[in-house]
C-alpha positions as CSV (number, residue, x, y, z in Angstrom):
1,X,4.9,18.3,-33.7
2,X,4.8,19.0,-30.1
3,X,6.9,17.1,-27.9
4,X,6.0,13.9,-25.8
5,X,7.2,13.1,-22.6
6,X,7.1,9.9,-20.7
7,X,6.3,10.5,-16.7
8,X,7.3,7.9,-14.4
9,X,5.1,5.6,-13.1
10,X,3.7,6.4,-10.0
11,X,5.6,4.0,-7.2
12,X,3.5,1.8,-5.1
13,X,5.1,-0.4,-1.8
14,X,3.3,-3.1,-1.5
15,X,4.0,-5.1,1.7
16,X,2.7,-8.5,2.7
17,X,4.4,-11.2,4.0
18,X,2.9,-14.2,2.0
19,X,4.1,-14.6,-1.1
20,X,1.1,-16.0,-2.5
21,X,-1.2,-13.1,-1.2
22,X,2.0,-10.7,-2.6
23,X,1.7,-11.9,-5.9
24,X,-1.9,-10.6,-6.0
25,X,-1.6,-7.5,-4.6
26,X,1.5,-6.7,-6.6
27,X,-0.9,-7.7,-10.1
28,X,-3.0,-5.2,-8.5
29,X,-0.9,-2.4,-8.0
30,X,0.1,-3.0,-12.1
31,X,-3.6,-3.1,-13.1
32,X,-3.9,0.4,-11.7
33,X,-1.4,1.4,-13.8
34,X,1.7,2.1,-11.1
35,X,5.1,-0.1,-10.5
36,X,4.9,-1.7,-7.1
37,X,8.2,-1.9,-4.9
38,X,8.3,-4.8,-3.0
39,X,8.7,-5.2,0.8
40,X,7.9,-9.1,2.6
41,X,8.3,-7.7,6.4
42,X,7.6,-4.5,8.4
43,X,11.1,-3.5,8.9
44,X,12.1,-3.8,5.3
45,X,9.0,-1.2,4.3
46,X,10.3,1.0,6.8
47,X,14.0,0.8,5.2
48,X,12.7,1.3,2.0
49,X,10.7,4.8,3.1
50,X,13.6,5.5,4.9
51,X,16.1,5.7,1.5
52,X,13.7,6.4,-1.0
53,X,11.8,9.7,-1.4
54,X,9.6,8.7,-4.3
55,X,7.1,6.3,-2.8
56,X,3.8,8.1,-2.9
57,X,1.4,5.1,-2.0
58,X,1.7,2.0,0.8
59,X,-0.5,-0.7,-0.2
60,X,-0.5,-3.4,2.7
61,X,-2.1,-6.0,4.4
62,X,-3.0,-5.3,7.9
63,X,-3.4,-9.3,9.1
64,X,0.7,-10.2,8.6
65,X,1.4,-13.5,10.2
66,X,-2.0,-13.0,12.3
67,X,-0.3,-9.5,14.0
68,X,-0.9,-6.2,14.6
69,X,2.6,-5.5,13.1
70,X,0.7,-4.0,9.9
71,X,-1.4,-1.5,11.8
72,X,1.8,-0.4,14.2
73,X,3.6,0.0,10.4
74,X,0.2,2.3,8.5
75,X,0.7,4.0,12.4
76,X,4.3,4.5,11.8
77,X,3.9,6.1,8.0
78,X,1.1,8.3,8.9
79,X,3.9,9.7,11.7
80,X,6.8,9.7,9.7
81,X,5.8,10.0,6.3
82,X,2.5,12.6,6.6
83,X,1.7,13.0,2.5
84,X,2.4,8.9,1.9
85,X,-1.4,7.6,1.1
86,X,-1.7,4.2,2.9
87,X,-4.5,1.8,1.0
88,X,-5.1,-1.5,3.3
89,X,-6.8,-4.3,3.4
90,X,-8.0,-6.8,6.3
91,X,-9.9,-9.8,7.1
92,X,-10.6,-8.5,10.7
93,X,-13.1,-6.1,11.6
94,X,-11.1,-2.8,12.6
95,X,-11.9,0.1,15.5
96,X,-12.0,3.5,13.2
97,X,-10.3,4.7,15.9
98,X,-7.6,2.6,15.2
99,X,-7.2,3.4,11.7
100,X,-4.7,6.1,10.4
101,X,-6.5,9.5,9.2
102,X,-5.8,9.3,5.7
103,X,-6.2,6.1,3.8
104,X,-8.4,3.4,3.1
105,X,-9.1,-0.3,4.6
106,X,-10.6,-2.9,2.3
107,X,-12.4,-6.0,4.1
108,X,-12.7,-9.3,2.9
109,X,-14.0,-10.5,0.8
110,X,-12.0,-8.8,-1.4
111,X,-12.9,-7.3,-4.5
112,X,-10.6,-6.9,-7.3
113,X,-12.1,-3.8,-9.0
114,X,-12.4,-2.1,-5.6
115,X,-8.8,-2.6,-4.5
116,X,-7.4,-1.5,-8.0
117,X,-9.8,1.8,-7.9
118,X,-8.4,2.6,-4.3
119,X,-5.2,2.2,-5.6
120,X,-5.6,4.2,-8.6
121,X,-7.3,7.2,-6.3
122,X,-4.5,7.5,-3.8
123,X,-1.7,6.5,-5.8
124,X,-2.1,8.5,-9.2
């Protein structure tokens, strides 16, 4: 018989800075079949690109704590970290300008099979 191998899942960082809202995401990040990585602020996403090499996806919210800190961070990857596929979502209305090249923002209201399927395109 031929030989099977496992592959790792495909890592996904999710950061949001409610825990409520973080508990979704990270159930959707498992539905599209990847292991999430959790971050709760800005700054620890940014460590945690900065030590691992094998995130391939940033899932985030783009609204934390009513700021513009989750725009400055999907800003910040798309410099930094060129190949790393951001997926966002947001309850505000966003300038295209605004948004990084590559990646995808999800508006309210949110739809579950949506989010996972974005996740599952960019992540996998």
């Amino acid at each position: 018989m031929g030989q099977f191998q496992l592959s790792s899942p495909t890592l996904v960082l999710v950061v949001e800075d409610d825990p409520i809202l973080m508990m979704a995401m990270v159930e959707f990040v498992e539905n599209a079949g990847c292991e999430p990585v959790e971050a709760y602020t800005v700054r620890e996403a940014i460590e945690i690109l900065e030590t691992r090499t094998d995130i391939r996806t940033v899932f985030t919210d783009l609204d934390m704590r009513g700021s513009t800190a989750g725009m400055q961070m999907a800003v910040t990857i798309r410099d930094r970290w060129p190949p790393i596929e951001l997926v966002m979502i947001s309850s505000q209305p966003w300038d295209a300008s605004q948004i990084p090249a590559r990646g995808v923002v999800l508006g309210k209201p949110f739809d579950r099979r949506r989010i996972v399927a974005a996740i599952r395109k960019f992540a996998v």
